[in-house]
Every structure is written in C-alpha cells, then in structure tokens.
ZAMARGU-4260 file (C-alpha; in steps of 0.2 Angstrom, whole numbers, plus 5000, padded with zeros to 4 digits):
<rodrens>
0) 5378/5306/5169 | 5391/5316/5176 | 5378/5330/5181 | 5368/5318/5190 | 5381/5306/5197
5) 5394/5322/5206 | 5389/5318/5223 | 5393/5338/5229 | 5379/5345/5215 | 5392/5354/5208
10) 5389/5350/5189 | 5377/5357/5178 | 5371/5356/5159 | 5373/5372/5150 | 5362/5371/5135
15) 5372/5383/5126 | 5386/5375/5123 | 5379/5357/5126 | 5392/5354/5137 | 5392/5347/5157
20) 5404/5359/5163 | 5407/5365/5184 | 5419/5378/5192 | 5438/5378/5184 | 5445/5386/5199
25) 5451/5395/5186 | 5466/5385/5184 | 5476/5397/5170 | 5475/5412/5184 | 5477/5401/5198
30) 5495/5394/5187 | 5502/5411/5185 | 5499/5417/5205 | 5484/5426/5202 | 5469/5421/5213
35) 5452/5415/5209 | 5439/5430/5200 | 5427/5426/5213 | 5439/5425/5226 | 5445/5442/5219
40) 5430/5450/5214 | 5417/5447/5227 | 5409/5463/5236 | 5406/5455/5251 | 5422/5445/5253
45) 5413/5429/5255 | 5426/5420/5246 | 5444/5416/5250 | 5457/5406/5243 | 5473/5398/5252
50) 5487/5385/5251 | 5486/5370/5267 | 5500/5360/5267 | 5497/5344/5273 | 5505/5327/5274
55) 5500/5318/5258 | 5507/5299/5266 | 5494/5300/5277 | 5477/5306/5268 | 5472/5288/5264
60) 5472/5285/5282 | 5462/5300/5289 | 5448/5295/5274 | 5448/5277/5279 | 5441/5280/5300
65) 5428/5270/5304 | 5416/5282/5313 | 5410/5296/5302 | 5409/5309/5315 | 5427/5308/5317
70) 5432/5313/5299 | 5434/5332/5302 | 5446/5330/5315 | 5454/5318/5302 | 5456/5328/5291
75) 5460/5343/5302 | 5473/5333/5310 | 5480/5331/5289 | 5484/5349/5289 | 5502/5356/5295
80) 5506/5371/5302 | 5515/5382/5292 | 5525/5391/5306 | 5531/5377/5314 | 5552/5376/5310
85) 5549/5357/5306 | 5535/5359/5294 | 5545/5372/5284 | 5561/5363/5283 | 5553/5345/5279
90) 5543/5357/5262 | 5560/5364/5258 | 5566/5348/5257 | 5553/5342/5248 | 5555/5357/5234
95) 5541/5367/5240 | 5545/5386/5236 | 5549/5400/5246 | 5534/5410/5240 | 5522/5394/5243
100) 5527/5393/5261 | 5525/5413/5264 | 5509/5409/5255 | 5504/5397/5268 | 5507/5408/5283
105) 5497/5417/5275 | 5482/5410/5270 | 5466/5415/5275 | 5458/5398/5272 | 5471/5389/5284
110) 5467/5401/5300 | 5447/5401/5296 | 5449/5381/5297 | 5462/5374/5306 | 5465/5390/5319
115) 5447/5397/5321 | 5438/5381/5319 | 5424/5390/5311 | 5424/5385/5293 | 5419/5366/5288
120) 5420/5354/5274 | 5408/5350/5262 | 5398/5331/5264 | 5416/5324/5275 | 5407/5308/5274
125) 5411/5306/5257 | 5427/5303/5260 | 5434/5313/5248 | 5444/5324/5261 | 5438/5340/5252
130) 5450/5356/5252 | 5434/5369/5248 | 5430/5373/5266 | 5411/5384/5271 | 5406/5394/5288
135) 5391/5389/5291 | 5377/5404/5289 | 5370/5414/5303 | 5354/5417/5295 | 5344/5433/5298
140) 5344/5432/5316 | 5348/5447/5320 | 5336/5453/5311 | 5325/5442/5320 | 5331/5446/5335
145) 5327/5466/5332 | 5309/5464/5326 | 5305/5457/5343 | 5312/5472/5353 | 5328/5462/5359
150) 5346/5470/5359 | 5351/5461/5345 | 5369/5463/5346 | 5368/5454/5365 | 5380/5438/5364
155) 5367/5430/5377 | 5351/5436/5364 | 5364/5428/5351 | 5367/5412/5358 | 5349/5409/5362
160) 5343/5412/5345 | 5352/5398/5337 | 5343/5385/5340 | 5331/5392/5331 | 5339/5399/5316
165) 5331/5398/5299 | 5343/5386/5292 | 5340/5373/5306 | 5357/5365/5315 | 5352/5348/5312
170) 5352/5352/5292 | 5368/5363/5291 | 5375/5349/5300 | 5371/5335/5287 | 5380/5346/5276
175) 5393/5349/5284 | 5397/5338/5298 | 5390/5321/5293 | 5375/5323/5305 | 5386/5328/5319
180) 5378/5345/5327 | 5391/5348/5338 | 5406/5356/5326 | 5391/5366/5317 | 5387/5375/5335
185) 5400/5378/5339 | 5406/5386/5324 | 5391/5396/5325 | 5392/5402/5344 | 5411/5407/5341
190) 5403/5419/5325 | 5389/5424/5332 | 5403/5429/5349 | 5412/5439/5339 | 5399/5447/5331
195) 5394/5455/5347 | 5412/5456/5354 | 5416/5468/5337 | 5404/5478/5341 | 5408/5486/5356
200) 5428/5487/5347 | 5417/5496/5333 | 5410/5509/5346 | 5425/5511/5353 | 5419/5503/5371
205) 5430/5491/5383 | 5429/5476/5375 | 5423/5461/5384 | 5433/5448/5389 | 5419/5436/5395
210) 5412/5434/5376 | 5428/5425/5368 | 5430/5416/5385 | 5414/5407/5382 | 5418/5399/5366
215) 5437/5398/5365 | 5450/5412/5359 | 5443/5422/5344 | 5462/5429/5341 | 5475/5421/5334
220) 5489/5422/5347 | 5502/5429/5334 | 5488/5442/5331 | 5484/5438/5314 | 5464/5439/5310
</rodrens>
C-alpha cells in the first residue's frame, strides 16, 4: 500500500528482500558529516546536498496559501539567509552549531534554489514543502539545434528552442510548478543563458554582458557559483 499510496513515486517493492523500501538519504553517513554516496559519487555532478535554514514557526503557514501557484514563493520565502548577521545570531541562539551554519553558507542547494532561482521542488502542490529541490532538463536541444545547421551555442537560437523542447514546458511544470509555466521558463532561459554565456568564458572571448541581462544576474554578488 505504501508503494502505491507515496504520492512522489518514490517507493518500490524489491522482491528480494520482500520488502517496500525507497532512498535512506543514507542517514548513518549523513549523522557522522559525510554526504550522500550519490551526492558523493556521481560522474556527472548531478547531485548536491546542502543545509537550508529556515524558520520552522512559520511552515504550516507557507503550506496552507490558498492559491497553488503561489507555493514556491512560500516556500522560498521559508528559507533564511545564512549570511545575514540576524539569521546567524537568532541559530546560535537556538543551539545551531558553528560547523552547521559555515555549512549553510555554503551549500550548494541553497544558492541553486533560493539565489539562482533555477532549481524547483517536486509536486509543491502537495503541500508537503519538500527539501529535495530539481533543475528542470534542457533536453537535447542543442543537439537539435546542431542537426539543423544552427549555431547551437547562440543564447537567441537557445531561447527560441524552448518552447519546443522534448520534455514539453507545460509537463516539466506539472511536476514542478503545480501547472504554473512561468518558474519552469524561466529557470530554463537563465540555464540555457549561461550555457551560452560560458562558452565564450570557455574560449577565452569578451564575455557578454547582454546574456545574463536578459534573465537576471547569473553571479552571485559575493562571487560564489
């Protein structure tokens, strides 16, 4: 029942052990500092993990607005900065370790989703307010892009190629976005953006300060990345 019931699709039968069993997060790593083995082991770095600190009083709140479409920015709006003085001195306060808090200035899941605005939750209609954050998926198009004789590496080309990605908008937005397209596009604008503004870094020409203009800083303004 649990397999069918988990509303994330997350929980699977194995046969061998006859068990329902999903992902640990591999909690007696996780309880001795060391991260995630996917996290830790991935090739491609497509995984992260990273402490939010957020404020706990008011997450019933943020779960409880009325219009669906506005539970990102709910939950967005849980989640406190780590290098504001005031945040930091209400955690020690609190008990919150040293190491925690140097933890959260610096984690990569933090910046992705709160400073980047490029990663997403999971189904935020559920309500749950879920900490497992996804960037949506370009898709191949670049590749598609390139078969047609197109620079595909042109921010414009980019842009213009999204609406007709592979994984259509509308769909990456039911999963991410409770329907709404918007956060989805323009997650997908600022990545395929710096996409094409890395590679003239990468080929060591002037880089171009009209690309991040179009959809919003793509740097940090301490710098980090």
């Amino acid at each position: 029942m649990c397999v069918t019931g988990c509303p994330y699709k997350k929980v699977y039968f194995n046969h061998k052990t006859g068990k329902a069993e999903k992902c640990t997060m591999c909690y007696p790593r996780i309880e001795v500092g060391l991260p995630t083995v996917c996290a830790e082991t991935c090739v491609g770095r497509l995984r992260y993990i990273g402490l939010f600190l957020y404020d706990a009083d008011k997450v019933t709140a943020a779960a409880s607005v009325e219009n669906e479409h506005d539970l990102l920015q709910a939950q967005l709006d849980l989640l406190l900065d780590p290098n504001d003085p005031a945040v930091l001195e209400a955690a020690r306060r609190d008990g919150i370790p040293a190491d925690w808090l140097d933890a959260a200035r610096r984690s990569p899941v933090y910046k992705l989703a709160k400073v980047y605005n490029v990663a997403l939750p999971l189904h935020p209609e559920y309500r749950t307010m879920p900490m497992v954050w996804y960037i949506p998926p370009l898709s191949p198009v670049v590749d598609a892009l390139r078969d047609t004789g197109n620079d595909a590496e042109d921010v414009d080309n980019l842009f213009g190629a999204l609406d007709s990605l592979r994984i259509p908008i509308e769909y990456l937005a039911e999963l991410f976005a409770a329907g709404d397209p918007a956060p989805v596009q323009a997650s997908l604008r600022k990545l395929a953006a710096m996409r094409s503004y890395m590679r003239d870094v990468n080929l060591g020409r002037e880089p171009r300060p009209e690309i991040p203009e179009a959809v919003g800083p793509l740097h940090h303004p301490e710098g980090a990345c």
